[in-house]
C-alpha positions as CSV (number, residue, x, y, z in Angstrom):
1,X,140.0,104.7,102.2
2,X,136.6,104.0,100.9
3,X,134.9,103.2,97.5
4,X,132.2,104.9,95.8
5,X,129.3,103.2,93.6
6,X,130.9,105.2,90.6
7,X,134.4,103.7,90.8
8,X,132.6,100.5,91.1
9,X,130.4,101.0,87.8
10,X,133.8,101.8,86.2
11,X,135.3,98.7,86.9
12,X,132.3,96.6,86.4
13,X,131.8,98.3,82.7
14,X,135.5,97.7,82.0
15,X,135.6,93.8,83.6
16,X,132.6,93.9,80.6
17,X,134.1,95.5,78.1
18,X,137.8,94.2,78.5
19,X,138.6,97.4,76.4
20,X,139.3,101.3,78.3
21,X,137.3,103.3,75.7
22,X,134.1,101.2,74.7
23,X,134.1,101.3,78.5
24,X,134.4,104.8,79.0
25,X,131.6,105.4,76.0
26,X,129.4,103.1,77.6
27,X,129.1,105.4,80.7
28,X,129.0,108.5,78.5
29,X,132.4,109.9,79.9
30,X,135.9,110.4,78.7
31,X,138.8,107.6,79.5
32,X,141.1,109.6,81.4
33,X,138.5,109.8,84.4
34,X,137.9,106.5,84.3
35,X,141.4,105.1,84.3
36,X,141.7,107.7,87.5
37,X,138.4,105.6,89.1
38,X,139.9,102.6,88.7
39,X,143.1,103.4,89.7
40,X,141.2,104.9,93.1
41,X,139.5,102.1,93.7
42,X,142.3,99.7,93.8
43,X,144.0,101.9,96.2
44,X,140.8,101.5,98.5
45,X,141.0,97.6,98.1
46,X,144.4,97.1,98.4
47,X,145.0,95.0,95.3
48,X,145.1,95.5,91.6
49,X,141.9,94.7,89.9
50,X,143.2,95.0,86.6
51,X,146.2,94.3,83.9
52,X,146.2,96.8,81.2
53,X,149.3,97.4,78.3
54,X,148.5,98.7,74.8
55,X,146.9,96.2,73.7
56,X,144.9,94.7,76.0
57,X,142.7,94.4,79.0
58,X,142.4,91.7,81.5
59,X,141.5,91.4,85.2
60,X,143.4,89.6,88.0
61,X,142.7,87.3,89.9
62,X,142.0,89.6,92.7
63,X,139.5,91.4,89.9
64,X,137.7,88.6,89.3
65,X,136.8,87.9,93.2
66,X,135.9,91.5,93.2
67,X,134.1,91.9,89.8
68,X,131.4,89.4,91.5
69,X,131.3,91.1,95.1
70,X,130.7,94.8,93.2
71,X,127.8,93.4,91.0
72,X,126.2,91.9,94.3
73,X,127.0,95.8,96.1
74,X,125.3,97.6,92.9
75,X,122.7,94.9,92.7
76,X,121.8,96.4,96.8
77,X,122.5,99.7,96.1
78,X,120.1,99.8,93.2
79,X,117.0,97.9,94.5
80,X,117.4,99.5,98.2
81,X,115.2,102.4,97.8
82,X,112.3,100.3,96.1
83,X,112.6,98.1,99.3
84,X,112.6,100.9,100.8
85,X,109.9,102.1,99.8
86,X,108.0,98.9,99.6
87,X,108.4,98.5,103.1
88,X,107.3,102.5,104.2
89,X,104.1,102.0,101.9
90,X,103.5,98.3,103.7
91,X,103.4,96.5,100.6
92,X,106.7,94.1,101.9
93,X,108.0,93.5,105.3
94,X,107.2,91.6,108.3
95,X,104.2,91.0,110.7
96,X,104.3,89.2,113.5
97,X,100.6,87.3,114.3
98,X,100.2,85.8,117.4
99,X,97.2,82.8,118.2
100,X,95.1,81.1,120.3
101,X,95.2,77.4,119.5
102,X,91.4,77.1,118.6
103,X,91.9,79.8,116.2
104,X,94.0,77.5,113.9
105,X,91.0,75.2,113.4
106,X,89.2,76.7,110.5
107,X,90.3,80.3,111.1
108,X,94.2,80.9,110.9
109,X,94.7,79.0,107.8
110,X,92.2,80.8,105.4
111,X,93.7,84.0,106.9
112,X,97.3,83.3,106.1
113,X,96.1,82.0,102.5
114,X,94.5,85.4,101.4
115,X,97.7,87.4,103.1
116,X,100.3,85.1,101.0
117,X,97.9,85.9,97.7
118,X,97.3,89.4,98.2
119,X,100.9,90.7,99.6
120,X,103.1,88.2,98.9
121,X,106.1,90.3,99.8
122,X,105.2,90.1,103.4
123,X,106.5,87.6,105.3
124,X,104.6,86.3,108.1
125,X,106.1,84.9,111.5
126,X,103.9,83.1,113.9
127,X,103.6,82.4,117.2
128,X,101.4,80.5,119.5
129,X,99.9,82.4,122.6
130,X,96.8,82.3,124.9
131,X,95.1,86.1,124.7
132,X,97.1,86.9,128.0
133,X,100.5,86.3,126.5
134,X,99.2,87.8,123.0
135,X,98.8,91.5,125.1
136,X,101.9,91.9,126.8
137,X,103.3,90.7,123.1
138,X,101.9,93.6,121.7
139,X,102.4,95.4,124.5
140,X,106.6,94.6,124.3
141,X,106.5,94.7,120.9
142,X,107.5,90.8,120.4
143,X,104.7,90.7,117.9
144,X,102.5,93.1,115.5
145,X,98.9,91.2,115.3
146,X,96.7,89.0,117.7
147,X,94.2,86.8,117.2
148,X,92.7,87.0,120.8
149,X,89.5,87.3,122.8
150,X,88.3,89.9,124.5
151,X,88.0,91.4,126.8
152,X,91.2,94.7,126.0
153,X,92.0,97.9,126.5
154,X,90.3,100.5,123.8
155,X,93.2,102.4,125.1
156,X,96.1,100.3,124.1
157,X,95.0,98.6,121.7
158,X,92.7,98.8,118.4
159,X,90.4,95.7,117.9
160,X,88.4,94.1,114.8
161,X,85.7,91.3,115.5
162,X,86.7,88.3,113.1
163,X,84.5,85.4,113.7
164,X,81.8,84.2,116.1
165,X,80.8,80.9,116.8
166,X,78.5,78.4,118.7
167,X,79.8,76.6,122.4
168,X,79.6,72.8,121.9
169,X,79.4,70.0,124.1
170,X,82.0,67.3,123.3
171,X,81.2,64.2,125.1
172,X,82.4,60.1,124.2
173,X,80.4,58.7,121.3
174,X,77.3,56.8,122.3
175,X,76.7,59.9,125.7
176,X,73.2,60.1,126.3
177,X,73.4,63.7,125.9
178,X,74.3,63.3,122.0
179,X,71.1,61.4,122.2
180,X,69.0,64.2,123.2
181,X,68.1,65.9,119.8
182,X,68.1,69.5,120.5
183,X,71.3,71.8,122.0
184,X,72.1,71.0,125.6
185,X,70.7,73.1,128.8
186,X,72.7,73.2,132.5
187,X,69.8,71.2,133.9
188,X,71.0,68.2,131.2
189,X,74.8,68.0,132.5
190,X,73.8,67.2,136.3
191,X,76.7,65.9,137.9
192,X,78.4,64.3,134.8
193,X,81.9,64.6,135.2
194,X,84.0,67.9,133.2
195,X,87.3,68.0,131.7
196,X,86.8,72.5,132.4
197,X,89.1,75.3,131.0
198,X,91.9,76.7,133.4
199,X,90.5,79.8,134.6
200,X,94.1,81.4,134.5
201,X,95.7,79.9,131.2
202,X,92.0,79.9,129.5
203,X,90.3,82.6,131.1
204,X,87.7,83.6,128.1
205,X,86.4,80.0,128.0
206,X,86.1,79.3,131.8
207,X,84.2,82.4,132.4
208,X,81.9,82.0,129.2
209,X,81.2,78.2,130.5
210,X,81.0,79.0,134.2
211,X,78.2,82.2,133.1
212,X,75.8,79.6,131.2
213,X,76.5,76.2,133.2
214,X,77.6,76.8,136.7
215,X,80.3,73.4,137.3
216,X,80.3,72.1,140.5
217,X,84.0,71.9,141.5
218,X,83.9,68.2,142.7
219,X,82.5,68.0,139.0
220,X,85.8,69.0,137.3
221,X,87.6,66.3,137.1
222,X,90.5,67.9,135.3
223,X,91.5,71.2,134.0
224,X,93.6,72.0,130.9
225,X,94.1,75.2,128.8
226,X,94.1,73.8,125.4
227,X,91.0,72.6,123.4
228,X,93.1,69.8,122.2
229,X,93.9,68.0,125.3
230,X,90.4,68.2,126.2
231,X,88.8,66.4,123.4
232,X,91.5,63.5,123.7
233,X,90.5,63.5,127.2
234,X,86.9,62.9,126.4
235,X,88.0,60.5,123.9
236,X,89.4,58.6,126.6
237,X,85.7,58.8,128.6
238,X,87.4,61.0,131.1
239,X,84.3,63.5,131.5
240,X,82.5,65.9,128.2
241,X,84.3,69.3,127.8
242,X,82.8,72.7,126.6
243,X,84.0,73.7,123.2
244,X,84.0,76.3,120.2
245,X,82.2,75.2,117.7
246,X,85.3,75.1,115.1
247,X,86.9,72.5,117.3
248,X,84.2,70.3,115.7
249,X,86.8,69.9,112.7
250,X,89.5,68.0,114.9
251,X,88.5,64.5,113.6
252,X,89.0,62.7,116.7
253,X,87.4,59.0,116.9
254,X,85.0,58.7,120.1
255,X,84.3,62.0,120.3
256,X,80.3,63.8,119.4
257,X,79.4,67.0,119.5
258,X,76.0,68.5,120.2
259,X,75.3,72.6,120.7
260,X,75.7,74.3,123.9
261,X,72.2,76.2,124.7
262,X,73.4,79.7,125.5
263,X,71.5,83.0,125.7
264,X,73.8,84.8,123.2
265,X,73.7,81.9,120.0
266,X,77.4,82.6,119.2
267,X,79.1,83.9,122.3
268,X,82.2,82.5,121.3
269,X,84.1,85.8,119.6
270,X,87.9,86.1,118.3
271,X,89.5,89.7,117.7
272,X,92.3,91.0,115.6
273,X,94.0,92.9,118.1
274,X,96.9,95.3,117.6
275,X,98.7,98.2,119.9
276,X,97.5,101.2,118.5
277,X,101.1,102.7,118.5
278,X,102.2,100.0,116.4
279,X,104.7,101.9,113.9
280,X,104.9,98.8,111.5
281,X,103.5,100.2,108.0
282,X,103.2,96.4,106.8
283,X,100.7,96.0,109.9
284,X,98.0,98.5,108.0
285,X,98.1,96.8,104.8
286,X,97.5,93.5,106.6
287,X,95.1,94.9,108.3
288,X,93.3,96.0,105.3
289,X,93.3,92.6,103.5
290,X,91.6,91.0,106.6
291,X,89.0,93.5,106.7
292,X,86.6,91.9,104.5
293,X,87.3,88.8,107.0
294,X,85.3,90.7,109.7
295,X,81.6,90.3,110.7
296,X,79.2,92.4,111.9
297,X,79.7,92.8,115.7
């Protein structure tokens, strides 16, 4: 036999109140029904809640285990339609964001900062994931929000430009091409050694690098995926690397910078990218706070 939220409101006002009648004024009802509550609500437990003679009031032990599991069940019962309702109008819930690794430099943390100031009651869960990895989330459903590069399907998905920025050359401090005093050209890197994107785990980059300085492949002297690895591979004097311009804030000792020439002068683009059947109403508010975080494609 089950309970209902009114036999546990009786109980709870009479665990107060110690007393059948200021109990049963208190709800704005007549004793009889309530003494016929409680009494059906410790048949659907099992176990009497309550000792009551002439004089007095008191609850057993068994009502005084209960007493705090029914506060806790009419604490729920009361605030679940304002969650409820919270989380239909996207004003609490969860979103799921995944990222590229470069977009934590600079990007990701300014991002999260206004989302935990202007909807606090949204949790956010992150995950890092190269663009590739970031689609088939979306896709699957394993997250709500990318921060990816294009290229993507118009079809699938729903896209916002978020920040552009410069290619850099990172080569070993004291590299005659930090020397030069202007941004770097193909004809400057010759046959100097490359630490160059994988052009499956880091697709964008190696096609964005490969389009403005064609590298020999006896040139690339190793390939990696994440901006990282490459800069503590120059570090080591391994070879110079091609890198967004935000990866200028890793301060890591050895390693200059100096500006990739390129015919677009900030090629390097990152998307908010979401499946346009996403049915996560948390999603849209997000989406709205980041808005202002756009620019102009």
């Amino acid at each position: 036999m089950a309970f209902t939220l009114e036999q546990l409101r009786g109980f709870v006002a009479v665990a107060d109140e110690l007393h059948f009648g200021r109990a049963a004024a208190r709800l704005k009802m007549t004793q009889p029904p309530l003494s016929r509550q409680i009494q059906k609500l410790e048949r659907a437990v099992g176990a009497q809640l309550l000792e009551r003679d002439n004089r007095r009031v008191t609850l057993t032990a068994a009502g005084e285990v209960f007493l705090t599991e029914a506060r806790r069940l009419l604490a729920l019962a009361d605030t679940a339609p304002e969650v409820a309702r919270r989380v239909s109008s996207g004003s609490s819930g969860i979103v799921r964001i995944g990222f590229t690794a470069a977009s934590t430099y600079g990007i990701l943390g300014g991002l999260l900062n206004d989302l935990a100031r202007e909807l606090p009651d949204v949790d956010v869960d992150l995950a890092e994931m190269v663009t590739r990895e970031q689609v088939a989330g979306l896709l699957d459903e394993e997250i709500d929000l990318g921060l990816a590069r294009p290229p993507f399907d118009a079809e699938s998905f729903g896209s916002r430009l978020l920040h552009r920025e410069p290619m850099l050359v990172a080569a070993r401090t004291g590299h005659r091409l930090l020397e030069l005093g202007r941004p770097v050209t193909a004809a400057d890197i010759g046959a100097e050694p490359v630490v160059m994107h994988s052009p499956t785990r880091a697709r964008y980059f190696y096609d964005l690098v490969v389009g403005v300085v064609p590298v020999a492949s006896e040139n690339a002297v190793h390939v990696v995926s994440q901006v990282l690895t490459m800069l503590w591979l120059v570090a080591a004097g391994r070879g110079i690397a091609f890198v967004p311009a935000s990866a200028a804030r890793l301060p890591i000792e050895g390693v200059g910078f100096v500006r990739l020439a390129t015919p677009v002068p900030e090629p390097v683009e990152l998307h908010l990218l979401w499946a346009r059947q996403s049915r996560n109403p948390a999603l849209r508010r997000v989406l709205e706070v980041l808005e202002r975080h756009t620019v102009s494609a």
